[in-house]
C-alpha positions as CSV (number, residue, x, y, z in Angstrom):
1,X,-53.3,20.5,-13.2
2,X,-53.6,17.3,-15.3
3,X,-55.1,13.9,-13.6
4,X,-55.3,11.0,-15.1
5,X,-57.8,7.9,-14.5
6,X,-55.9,4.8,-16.1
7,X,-57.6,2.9,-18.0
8,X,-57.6,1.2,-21.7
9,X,-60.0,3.8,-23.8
10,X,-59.5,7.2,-24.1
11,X,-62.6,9.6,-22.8
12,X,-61.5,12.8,-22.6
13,X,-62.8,15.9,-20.7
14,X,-62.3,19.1,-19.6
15,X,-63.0,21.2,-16.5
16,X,-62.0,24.6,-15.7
17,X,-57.9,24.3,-15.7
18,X,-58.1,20.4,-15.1
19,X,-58.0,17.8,-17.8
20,X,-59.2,14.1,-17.8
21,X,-58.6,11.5,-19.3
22,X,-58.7,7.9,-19.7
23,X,-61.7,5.5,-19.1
24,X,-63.2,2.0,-18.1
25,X,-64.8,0.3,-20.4
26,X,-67.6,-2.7,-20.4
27,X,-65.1,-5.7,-20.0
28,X,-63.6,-4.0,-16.7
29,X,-66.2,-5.4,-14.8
30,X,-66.1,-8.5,-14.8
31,X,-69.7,-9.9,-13.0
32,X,-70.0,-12.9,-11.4
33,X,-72.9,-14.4,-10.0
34,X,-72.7,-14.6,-6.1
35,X,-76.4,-15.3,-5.2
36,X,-78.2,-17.0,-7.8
37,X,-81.8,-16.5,-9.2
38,X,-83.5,-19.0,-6.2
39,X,-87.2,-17.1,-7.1
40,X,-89.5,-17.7,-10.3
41,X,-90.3,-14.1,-9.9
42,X,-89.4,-10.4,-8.5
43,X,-86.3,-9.4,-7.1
44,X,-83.8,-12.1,-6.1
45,X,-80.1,-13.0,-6.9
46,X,-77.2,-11.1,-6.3
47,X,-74.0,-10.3,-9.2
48,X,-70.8,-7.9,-8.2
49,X,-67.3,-7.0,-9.7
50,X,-64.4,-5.9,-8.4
51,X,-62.2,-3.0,-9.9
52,X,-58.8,-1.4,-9.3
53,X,-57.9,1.6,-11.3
54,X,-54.9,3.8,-10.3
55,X,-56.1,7.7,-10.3
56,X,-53.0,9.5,-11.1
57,X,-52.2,13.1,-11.0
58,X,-50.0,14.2,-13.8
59,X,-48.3,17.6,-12.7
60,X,-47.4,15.9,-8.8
61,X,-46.9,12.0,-10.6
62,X,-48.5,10.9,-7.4
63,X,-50.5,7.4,-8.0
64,X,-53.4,6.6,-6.0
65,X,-55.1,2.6,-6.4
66,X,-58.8,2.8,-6.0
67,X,-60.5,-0.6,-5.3
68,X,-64.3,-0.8,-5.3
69,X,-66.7,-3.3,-6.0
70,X,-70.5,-3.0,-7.6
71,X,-72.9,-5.2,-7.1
72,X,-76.9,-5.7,-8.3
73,X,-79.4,-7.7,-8.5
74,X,-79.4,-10.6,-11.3
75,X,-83.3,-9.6,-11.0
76,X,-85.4,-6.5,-10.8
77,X,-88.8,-5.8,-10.3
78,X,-88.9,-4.8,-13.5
79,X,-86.6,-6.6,-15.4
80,X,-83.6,-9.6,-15.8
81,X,-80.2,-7.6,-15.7
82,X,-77.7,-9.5,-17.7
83,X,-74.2,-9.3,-17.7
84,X,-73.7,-6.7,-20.5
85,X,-76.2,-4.4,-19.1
86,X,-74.4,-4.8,-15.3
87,X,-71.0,-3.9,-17.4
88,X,-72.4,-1.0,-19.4
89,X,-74.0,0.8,-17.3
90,X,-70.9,0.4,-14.3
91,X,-68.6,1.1,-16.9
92,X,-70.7,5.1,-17.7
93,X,-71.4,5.7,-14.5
94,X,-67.4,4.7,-12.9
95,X,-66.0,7.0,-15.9
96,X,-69.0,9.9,-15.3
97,X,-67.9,9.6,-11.2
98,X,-64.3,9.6,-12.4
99,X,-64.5,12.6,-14.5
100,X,-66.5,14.3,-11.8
101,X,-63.8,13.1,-8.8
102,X,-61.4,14.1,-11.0
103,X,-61.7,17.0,-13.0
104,X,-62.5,19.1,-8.9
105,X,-60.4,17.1,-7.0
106,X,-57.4,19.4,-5.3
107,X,-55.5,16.6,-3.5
108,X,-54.9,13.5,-5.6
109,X,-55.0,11.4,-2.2
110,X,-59.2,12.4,-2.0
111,X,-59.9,11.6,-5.3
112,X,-60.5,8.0,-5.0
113,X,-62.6,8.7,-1.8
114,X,-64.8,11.5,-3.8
115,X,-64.6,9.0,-6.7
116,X,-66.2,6.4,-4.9
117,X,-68.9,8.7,-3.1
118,X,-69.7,9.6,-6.3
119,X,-70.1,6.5,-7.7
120,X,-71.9,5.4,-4.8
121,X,-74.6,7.9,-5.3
122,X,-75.3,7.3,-9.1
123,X,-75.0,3.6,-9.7
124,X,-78.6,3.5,-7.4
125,X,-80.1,5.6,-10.0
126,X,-78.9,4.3,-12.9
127,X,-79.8,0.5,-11.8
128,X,-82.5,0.1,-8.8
129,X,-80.8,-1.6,-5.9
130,X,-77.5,-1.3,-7.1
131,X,-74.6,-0.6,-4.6
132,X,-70.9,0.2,-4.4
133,X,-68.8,-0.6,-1.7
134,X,-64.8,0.1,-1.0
135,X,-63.7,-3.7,-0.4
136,X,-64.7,-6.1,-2.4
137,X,-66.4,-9.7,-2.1
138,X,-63.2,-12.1,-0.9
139,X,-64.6,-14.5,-3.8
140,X,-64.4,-11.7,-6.3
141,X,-60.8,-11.2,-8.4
142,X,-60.5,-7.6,-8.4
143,X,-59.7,-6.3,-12.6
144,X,-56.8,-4.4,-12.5
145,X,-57.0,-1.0,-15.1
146,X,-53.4,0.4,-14.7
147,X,-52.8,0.9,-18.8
148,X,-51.8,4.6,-19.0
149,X,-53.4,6.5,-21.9
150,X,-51.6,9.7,-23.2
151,X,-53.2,12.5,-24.7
């Protein structure tokens, strides 16, 4: 079994019998500020994007569109997180979720749920207070990802 994730840069991986292969990238995400910095210090502001990739499984040529949105804060306790930070570290943990969703998934139709569970669980980690959620923001323009890369 072969399942894509559609995107515009080639990350391949392998697991077990499955392959995987495409990827997001940075400029996928494209942040925009939805609660801006109001406090001289700690936490505050608020900064989401909307994607939609299309999850494809290869041997059934079934396509599935998976929408979901990540937001942060513009502001940490710790630290301002600017645009290219929000991008980078969306766009490693999406493709690390997608190769995880992916690569186990047995019916193409879950694999943009497990995709975004996955997601949901790591982006916390990787940014404090950071959080995924299956609709987007009405005032965000989703980024559509539906280049196909072949091997």
């Amino acid at each position: 079994m072969a399942l894509l994730l559609m995107g515009a840069a080639q990350v391949p991986g392998t697991c077990g019998s499955n392959r995987v292969e495409g990827g997001l990238v940075p400029e996928h995400f494209q942040f925009k500020v939805l609660v801006p910095l109001t406090a001289p210090s700690g936490p505050d502001g608020w900064q989401a994007a909307c994607v939609r990739v299309r999850l494809t499984n290869d041997n059934t040529g079934l396509n599935v569109v998976c929408q979901f949105e990540i937001g942060m804060l513009l502001r940490s306790h710790e630290m301002e997180i600017s645009t290219a930070l929000a991008q980078r570290v969306s766009a490693e943990q999406a493709n690390l979720a997608a190769y995880a969703a992916l690569s186990k998934a047995l019916l193409p139709g879950m694999a943009c749920e497990r995709f975004k569970a996955i997601l949901k669980g790591s982006m916390p980690k990787a940014i404090v207070g950071a959080r995924v959620k299956a609709d987007c923001d009405p005032a965000l323009v989703p980024v559509e990802v539906l280049t196909m890369v072949t091997p």
